[in-house]
C-alpha positions as CSV (number, residue, x, y, z in Angstrom):
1,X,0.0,0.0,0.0
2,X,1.2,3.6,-0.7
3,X,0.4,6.3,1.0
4,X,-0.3,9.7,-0.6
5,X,-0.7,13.5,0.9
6,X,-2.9,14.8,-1.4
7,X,-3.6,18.3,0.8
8,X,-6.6,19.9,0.1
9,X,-9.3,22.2,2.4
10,X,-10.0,19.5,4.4
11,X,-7.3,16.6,4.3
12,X,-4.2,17.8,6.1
13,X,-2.8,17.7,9.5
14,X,0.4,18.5,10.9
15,X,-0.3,16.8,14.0
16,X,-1.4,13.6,12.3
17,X,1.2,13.4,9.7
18,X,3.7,14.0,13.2
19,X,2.0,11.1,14.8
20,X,2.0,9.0,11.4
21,X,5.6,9.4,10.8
22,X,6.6,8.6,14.6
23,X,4.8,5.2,13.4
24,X,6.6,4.6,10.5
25,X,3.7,6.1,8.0
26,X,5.5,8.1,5.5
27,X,3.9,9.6,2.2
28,X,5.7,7.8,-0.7
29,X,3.6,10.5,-2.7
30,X,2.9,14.1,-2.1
31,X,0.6,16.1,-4.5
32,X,-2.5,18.9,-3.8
33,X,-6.1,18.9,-4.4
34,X,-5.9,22.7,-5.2
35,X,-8.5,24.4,-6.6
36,X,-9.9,28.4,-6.9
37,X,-11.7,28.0,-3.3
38,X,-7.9,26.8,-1.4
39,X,-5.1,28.3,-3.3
40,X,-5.1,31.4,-1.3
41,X,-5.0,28.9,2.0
42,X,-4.4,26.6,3.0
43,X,-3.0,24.6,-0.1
44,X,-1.1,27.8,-2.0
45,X,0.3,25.6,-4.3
46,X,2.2,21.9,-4.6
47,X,5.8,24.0,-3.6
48,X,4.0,25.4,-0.1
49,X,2.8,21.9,0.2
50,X,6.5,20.6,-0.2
51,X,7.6,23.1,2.3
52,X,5.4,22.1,4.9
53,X,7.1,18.6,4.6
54,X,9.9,20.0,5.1
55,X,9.1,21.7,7.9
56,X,8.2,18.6,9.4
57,X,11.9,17.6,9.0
58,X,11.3,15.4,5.8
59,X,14.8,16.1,3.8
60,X,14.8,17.6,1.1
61,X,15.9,14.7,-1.5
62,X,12.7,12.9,0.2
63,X,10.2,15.3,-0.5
64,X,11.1,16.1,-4.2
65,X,11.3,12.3,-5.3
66,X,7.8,12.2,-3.5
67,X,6.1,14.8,-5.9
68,X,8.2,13.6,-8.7
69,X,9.8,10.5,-9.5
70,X,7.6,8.5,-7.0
71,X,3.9,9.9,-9.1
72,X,5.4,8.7,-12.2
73,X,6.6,5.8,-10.9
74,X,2.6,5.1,-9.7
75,X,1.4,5.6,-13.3
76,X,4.1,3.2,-14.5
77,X,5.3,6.4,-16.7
78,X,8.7,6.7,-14.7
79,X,10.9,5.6,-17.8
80,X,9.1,8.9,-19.4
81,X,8.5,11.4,-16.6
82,X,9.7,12.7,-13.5
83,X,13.3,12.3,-14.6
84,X,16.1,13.7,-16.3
85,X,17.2,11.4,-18.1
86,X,18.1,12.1,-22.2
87,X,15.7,11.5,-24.9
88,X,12.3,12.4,-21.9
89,X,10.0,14.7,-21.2
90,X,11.6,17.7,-20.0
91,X,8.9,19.4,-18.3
92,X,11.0,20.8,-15.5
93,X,9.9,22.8,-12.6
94,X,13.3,25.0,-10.9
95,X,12.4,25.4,-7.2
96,X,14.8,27.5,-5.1
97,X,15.3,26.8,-1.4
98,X,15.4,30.0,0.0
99,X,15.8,31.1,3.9
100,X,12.9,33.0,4.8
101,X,10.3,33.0,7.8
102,X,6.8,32.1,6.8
103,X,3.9,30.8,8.4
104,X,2.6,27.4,7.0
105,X,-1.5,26.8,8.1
106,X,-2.8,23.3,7.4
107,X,-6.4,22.2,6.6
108,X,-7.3,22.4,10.5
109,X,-6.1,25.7,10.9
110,X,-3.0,24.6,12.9
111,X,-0.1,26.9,12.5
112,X,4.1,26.5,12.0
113,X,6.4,28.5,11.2
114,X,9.3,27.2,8.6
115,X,12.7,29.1,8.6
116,X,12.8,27.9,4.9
117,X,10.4,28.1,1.8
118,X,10.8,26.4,-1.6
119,X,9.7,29.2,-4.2
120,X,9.0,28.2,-7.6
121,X,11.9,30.1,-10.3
122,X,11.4,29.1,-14.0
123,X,9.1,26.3,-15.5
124,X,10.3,24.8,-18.7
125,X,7.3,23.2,-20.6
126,X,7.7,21.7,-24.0
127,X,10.6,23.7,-24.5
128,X,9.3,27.3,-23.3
129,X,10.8,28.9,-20.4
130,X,8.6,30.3,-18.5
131,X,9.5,32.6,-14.9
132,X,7.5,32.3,-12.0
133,X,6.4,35.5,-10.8
């Protein structure tokens, strides 16, 4: 069995993913249910949601395979996506770690603060690059 976040208005707790981890129970996949009525809170976006993880104490290397290589590894597409590798999709998304105080909410109104946010840079999609504002 695999365990995904997907966070969404209703469907993320620090203090349960805290008690699930001290268990063992990690996500092996970390995605959003975002749409217009939480992306201004308490989802944001799929990088906010990765910094929350963080926050947690989740490395790094951890939580990008979990909203990369390990969803693509779920639809059996990880020979095509969520990879690097020559002659594959490169639709790339360039986060930047960056050391700043914010405030992280989660669907039950529980508060943290992080010391550390990963902010979305440049998207490359079918060859475009695109910055983030």
């Amino acid at each position: 069995m695999l365990f995904d976040v997907g966070h969404g208005t209703a469907s993320f707790s620090f203090a349960t993913m805290r008690q699930a981890r001290s268990l063992g129970v990690v996500p092996y996949t970390i995605s959003t249910d975002i749409y217009c009525q939480n992306i201004r809170g308490p989802v944001h976006s799929l990088a906010m949601t990765m910094t929350k993880f963080l926050a947690l104490g989740f490395p790094l290397e951890e939580v990008v395979a979990a909203a990369t290589t390990a969803p693509a590894a779920v639809l059996r597409l990880g020979e095509e996506l969520g990879t690097l590798r020559v002659s594959t999709v490169a639709d790339i998304s360039i986060l930047q770690l960056t050391d700043r105080v914010v405030s992280l909410i989660d669907s039950e109104q529980a508060a943290m603060t992080s010391e550390q946010v990963l902010e979305p840079r440049y998207t490359i999609k079918s060859g475009k690059v695109l910055k983030c504002k």
